[in-house]
N, C-alpha and C positions, 0 to 999 in steps of 0.2 A: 230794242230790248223787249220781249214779250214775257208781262208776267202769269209764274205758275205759283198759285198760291194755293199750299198744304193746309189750311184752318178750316176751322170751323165759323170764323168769326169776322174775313173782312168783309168791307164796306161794301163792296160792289160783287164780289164772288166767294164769299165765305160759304164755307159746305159742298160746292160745287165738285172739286177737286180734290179734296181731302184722303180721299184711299188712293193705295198707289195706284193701281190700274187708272182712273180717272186723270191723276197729276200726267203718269204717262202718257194718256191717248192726248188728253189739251195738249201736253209740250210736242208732242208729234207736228196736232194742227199747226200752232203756233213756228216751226221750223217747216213745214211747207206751204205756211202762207209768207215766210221769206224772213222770220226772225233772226238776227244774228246774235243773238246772246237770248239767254233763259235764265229769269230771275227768279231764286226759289225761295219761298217765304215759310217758316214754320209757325211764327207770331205774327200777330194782328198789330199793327201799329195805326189803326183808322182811330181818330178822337175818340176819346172814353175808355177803350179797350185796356185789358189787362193784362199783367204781364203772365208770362208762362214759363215755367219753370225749365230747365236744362234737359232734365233726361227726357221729357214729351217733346218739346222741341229738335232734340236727337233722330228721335225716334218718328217724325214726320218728317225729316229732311234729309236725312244720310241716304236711307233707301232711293230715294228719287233721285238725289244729284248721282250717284253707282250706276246707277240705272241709265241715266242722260250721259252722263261719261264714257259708257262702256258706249253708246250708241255712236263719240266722238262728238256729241251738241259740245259746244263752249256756254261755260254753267257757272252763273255770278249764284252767290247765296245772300238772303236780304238779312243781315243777327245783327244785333249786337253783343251778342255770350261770347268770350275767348274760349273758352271750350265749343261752342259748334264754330267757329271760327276755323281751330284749328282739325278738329275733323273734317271737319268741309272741305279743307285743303288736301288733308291726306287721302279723301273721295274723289278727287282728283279738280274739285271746283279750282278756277282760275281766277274769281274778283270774290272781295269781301264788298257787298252795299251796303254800309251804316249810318241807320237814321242819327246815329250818337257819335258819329265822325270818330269812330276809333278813343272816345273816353274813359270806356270802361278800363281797368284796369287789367295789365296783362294784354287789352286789344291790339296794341300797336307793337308788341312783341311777337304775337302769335302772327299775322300777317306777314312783318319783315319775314321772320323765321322763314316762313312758308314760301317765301318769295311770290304771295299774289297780289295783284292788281288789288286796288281798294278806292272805292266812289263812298268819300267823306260831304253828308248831309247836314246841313243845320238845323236844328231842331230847337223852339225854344220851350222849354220843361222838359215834360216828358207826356207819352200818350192821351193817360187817362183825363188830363187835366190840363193839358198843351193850349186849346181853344176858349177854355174860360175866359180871359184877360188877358191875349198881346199885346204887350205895350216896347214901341221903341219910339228914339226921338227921329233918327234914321232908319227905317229899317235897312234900304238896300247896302247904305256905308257900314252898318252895324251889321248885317250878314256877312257883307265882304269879309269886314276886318275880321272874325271870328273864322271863315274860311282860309282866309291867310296864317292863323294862326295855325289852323288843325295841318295846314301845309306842311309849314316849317317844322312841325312835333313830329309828321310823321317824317318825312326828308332824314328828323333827325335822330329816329330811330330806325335808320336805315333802309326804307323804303325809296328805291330810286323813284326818283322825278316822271319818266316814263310810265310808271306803273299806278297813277294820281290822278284821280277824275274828283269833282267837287259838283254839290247839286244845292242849291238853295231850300228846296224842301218847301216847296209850294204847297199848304194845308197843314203845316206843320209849327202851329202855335204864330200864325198869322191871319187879321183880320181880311177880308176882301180885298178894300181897299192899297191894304200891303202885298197880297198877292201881284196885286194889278200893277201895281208902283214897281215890284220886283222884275214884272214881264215885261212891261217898257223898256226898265234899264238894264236887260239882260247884260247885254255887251260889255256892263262893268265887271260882273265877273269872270266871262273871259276875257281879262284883259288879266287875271293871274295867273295867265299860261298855261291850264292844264285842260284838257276837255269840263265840256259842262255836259252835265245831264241833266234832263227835266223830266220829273212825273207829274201829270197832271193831270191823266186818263181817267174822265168819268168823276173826277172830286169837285165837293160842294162848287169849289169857285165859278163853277161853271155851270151847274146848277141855280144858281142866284142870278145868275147873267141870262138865261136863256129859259129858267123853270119849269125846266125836264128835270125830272126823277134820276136815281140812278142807273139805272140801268138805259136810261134813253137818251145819252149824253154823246153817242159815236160822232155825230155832227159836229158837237161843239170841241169835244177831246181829240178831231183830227185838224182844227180849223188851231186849237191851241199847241199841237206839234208843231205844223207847218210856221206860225208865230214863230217860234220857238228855236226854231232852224232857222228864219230870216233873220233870226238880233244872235245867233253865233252858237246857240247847243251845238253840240255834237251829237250825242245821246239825246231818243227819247224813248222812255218808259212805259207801254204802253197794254192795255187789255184788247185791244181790235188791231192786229198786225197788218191783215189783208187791207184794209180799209185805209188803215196811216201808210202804208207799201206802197200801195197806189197814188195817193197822192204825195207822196214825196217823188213818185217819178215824174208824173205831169214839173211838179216845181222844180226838177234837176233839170229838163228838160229844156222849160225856158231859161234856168238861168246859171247854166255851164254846170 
């Protein structure tokens, strides 16, 4: 999944892409360096970051999924608003990505409705403030279980099973050390049956571990796919497609 992010404000490529033309030409690269989904972001969800209001949000993201739609790309949108939610769908987007696992109110209506695919993330707070002070006594049982919940909520507002991806949300109101304890134990989350996805592309954890910058992390952010796909992802999330392309074929290669 290769992302195109509409802000002004993320961590790693905020400003970059933000007018359409720009969103356009990256999601082009991005679909023929071999992406199979395009993930379109209108807010900044990187630590500290603010929230943004609905109609700006609208107004960075509709344009650009219309646009990838009419091209035939298959287009996840990154919200959590049930209003860009439900626009996004009638844009013809196919997955909802929410760092908020569909809590918002209204989120899990708008979806069902829609009939789209939705990758529910664990988050613990929220943005601005997520990284202060994580605290768990478990975090990977304590992620799980909160994934299984958001399961069973959506399942039970009618979202089929099929259409269920879950992502632990690695940087997302977790210390280091819980990052790391989560990528170990990947395989306990899939073992909830639905695909996993991982972002991890170019975020602090990886930074800390190798003491590259953000933008000099390609190394370390294909070395943490390739991870990521050996303990059971399905899904990875990523800003460098050509580079993780590549090496997930040497790795399919050796090992069926």
């Amino acid at each position: 999944m290769g992302i195109v992010n509409v802000t002004p404000d993320s961590f790693s490529d905020g400003g970059l892409f933000d007018s359409f033309d720009q969103a356009l030409q990256h999601a082009t690269q991005l679909i023929e360096q071999g992406a199979d989904w395009l993930d379109v972001g209108g807010e900044s969800t990187r630590p500290g970051s603010m929230p943004v209001d609905v109609q700006e949000e609208l107004r960075r993201v509709i344009p650009v999924v219309e646009a990838l739609v009419e091209m035939k790309w298959p287009v996840s949108v990154d919200t959590s608003k049930p209003e860009v939610m439900r626009a996004a769908i009638r844009a013809g987007a196919t997955m909802i990505n929410d760092v908020n696992a569909l809590r918002a109110p209204g989120a899990l209506e708008a979806v069902a409705a829609g009939g789209a695919a939705a990758c529910l993330m664990h988050m613990q707070g929220e943005p601005r403030s997520m990284q202060l002070n994580p605290e768990y006594h478990d975090v990977v049982s304590q992620v799980r279980e909160f994934l299984s919940q958001r399961l069973h909520a959506a399942l039970e507002s009618g979202i089929s099973h099929e259409q269920l991806i879950i992502d632990p949300g690695f940087g997302f109101g977790k210390t280091q050390t819980q990052n790391i304890q989560m990528l170990r134990q990947l395989g306990r989350f899939c073992d909830l049956g639905v695909p996993v996805m991982v972002g991890m592309s170019r975020k602090s954890m990886l930074g800390k571990i190798t003491g590259a910058e953000v933008n000099d992390r390609l190394h370390a952010s294909v070395a943490a796919a390739l991870m990521a796909i050996g303990k059971g992802a399905r899904i990875v999330r990523v800003h460098d497609v050509k580079a993780t392309k590549e090496a997930l074929a040497v790795y399919n290669a050796v090992n069926g």
